[in-house]
C-alpha positions as CSV (number, residue, x, y, z in Angstrom):
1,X,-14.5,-30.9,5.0
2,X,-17.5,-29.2,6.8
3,X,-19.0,-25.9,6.5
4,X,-21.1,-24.2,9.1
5,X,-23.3,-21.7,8.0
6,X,-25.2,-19.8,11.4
7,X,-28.6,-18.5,10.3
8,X,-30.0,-15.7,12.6
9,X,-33.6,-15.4,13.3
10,X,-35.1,-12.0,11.4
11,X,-36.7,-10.1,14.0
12,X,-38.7,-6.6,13.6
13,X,-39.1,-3.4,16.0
14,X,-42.1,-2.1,15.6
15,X,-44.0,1.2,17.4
16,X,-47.6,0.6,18.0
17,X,-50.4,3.2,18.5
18,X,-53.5,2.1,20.7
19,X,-56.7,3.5,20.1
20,X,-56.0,6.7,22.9
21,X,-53.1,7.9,20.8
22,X,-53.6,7.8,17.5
23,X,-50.2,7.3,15.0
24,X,-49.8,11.2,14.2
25,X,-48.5,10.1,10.2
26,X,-52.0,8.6,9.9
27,X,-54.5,10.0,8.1
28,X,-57.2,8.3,10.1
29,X,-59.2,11.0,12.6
30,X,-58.1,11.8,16.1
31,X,-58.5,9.5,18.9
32,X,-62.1,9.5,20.2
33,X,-62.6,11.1,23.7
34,X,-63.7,7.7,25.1
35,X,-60.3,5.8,24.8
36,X,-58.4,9.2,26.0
37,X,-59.5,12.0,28.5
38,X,-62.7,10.5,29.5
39,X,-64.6,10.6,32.7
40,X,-64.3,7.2,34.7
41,X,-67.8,6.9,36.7
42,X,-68.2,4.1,39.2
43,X,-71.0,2.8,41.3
44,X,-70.6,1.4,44.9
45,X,-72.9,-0.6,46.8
46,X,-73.0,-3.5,49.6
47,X,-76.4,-5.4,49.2
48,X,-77.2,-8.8,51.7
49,X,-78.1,-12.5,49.8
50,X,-80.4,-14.2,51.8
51,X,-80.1,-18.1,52.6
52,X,-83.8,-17.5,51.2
53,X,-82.5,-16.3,47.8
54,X,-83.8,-18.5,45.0
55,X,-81.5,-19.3,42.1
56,X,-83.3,-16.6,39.7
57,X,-83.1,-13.6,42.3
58,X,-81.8,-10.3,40.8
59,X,-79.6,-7.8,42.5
60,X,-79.4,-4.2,40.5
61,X,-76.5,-2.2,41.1
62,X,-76.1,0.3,38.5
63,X,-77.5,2.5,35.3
64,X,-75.0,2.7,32.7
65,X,-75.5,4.4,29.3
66,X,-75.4,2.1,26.5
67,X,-72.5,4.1,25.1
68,X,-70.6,3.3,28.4
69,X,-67.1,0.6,28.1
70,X,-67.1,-1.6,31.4
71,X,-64.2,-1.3,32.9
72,X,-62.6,-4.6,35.1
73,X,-64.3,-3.9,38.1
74,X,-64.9,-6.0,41.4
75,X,-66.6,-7.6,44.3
76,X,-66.1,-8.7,47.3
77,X,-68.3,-11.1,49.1
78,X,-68.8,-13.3,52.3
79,X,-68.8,-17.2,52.1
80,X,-72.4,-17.2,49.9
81,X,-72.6,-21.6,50.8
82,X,-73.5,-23.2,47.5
83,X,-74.0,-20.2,45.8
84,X,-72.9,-19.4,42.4
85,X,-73.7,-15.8,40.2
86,X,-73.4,-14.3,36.6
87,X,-72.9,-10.5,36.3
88,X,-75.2,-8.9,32.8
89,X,-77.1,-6.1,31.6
90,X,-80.8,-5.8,32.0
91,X,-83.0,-3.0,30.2
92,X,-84.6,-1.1,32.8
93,X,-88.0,-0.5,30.2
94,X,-87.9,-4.6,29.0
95,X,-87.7,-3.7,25.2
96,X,-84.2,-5.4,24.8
97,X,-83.9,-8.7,26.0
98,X,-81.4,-9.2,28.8
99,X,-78.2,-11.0,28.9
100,X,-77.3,-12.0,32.7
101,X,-74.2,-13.0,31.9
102,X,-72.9,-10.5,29.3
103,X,-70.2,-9.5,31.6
104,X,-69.2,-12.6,33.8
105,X,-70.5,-16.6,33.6
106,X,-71.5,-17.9,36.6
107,X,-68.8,-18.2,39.2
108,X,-69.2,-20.2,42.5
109,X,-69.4,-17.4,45.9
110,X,-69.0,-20.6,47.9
111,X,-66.2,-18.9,49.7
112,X,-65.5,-15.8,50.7
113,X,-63.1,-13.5,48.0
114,X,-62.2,-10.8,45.2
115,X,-64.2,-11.5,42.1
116,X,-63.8,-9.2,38.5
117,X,-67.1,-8.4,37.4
118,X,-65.6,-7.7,34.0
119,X,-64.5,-11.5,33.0
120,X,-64.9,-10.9,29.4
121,X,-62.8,-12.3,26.6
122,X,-59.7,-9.3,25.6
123,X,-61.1,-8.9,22.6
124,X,-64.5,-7.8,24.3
125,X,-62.9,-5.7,27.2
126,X,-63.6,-2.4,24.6
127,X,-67.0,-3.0,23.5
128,X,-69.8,-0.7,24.6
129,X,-72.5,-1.9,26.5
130,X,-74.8,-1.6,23.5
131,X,-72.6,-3.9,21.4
132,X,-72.4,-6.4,24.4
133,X,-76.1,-6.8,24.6
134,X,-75.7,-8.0,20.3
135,X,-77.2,-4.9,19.4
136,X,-76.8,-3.7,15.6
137,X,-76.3,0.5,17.0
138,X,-77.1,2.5,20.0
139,X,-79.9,2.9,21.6
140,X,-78.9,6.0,23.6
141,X,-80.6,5.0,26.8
142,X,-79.5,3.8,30.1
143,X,-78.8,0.2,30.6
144,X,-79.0,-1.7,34.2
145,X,-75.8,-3.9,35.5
146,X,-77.0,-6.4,38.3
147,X,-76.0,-9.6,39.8
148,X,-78.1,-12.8,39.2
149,X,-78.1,-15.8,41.4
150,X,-78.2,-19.5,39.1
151,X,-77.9,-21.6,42.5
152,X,-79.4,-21.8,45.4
153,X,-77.2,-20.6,48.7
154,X,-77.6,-22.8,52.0
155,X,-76.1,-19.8,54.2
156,X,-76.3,-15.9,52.6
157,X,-73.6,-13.1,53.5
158,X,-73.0,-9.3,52.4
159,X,-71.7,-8.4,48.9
160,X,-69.5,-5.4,48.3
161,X,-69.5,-4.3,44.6
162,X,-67.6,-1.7,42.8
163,X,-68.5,-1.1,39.7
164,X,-66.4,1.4,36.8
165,X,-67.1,1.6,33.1
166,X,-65.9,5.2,30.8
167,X,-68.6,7.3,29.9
168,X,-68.2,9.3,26.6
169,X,-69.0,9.4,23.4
């Protein structure tokens, strides 16, 4: 004779807190004013590549404190033929060394579309801009977003950027 025992998977419900609302049983701090009631800034700009453009030519689009989170912004481009960008940080006085693609690898503009500027890895989404240029603490300074070309384009077009990050402390 047989016996059939049915086993049942152990599963858990759980209630999670995320860093704008803190758990209030914890004993932790409040939530810091950045993850919850915090100004969202954002910058907006078209700027024209050239077919001229050399791989190497820097487009500036924004200052952003170095206490600032990027938020997944966009933009939206023409048919750049051939071309392919990064999006990083640069420091406006040259004392910190840059990082063109801190926020997005190069992507190919060949045709025309929607990009995210912010293409970073979840886990980096949250960082400030000071801890994405590898930076030990802030600076307290203004940091410069811009778009770098690392290929040549055959045939240029117009670039629409909108750029958001949270600004508080």
């Amino acid at each position: 004779m047989f016996t059939f025992v049915k086993r049942f998977k152990l599963m858990a419900i759980r209630t999670l807190y995320g860093n704008a609302l803190r758990d209030p049983a914890s004993p932790l701090p409040l939530s810091q004013a950045i993850y919850s009631n915090s100004g969202v800034r954002h910058a907006t700009d078209t700027f024209t590549v050239l077919a001229t453009d050399n791989a190497g030519s820097v487009f500036y689009l924004a200052k952003v404190p170095s206490h600032a989170i990027i938020l997944p912004s966009f933009c939206d481009h023409a048919a750049l033929t051939g071309g392919s960008f990064s999006w990083g940080l640069y420091d406006a006085r040259g004392v910190v060394t840059a990082v063109p693609a801190a926020l997005g690898a190069a992507a190919s503009y060949a045709s025309a579309a929607v990009k995210y500027i912010n293409t970073l890895a979840p886990a980096n989404k949250m960082k400030r801009v000071w801890e994405l240029l590898n930076l030990t603490q802030d600076p307290g300074r203004d940091f410069v977003v811009a778009l770098t070309q690392t290929v040549d384009v055959s045939a240029g077009g117009a670039v629409f950027a909108n750029l958001q990050w949270i600004e508080g402390r």
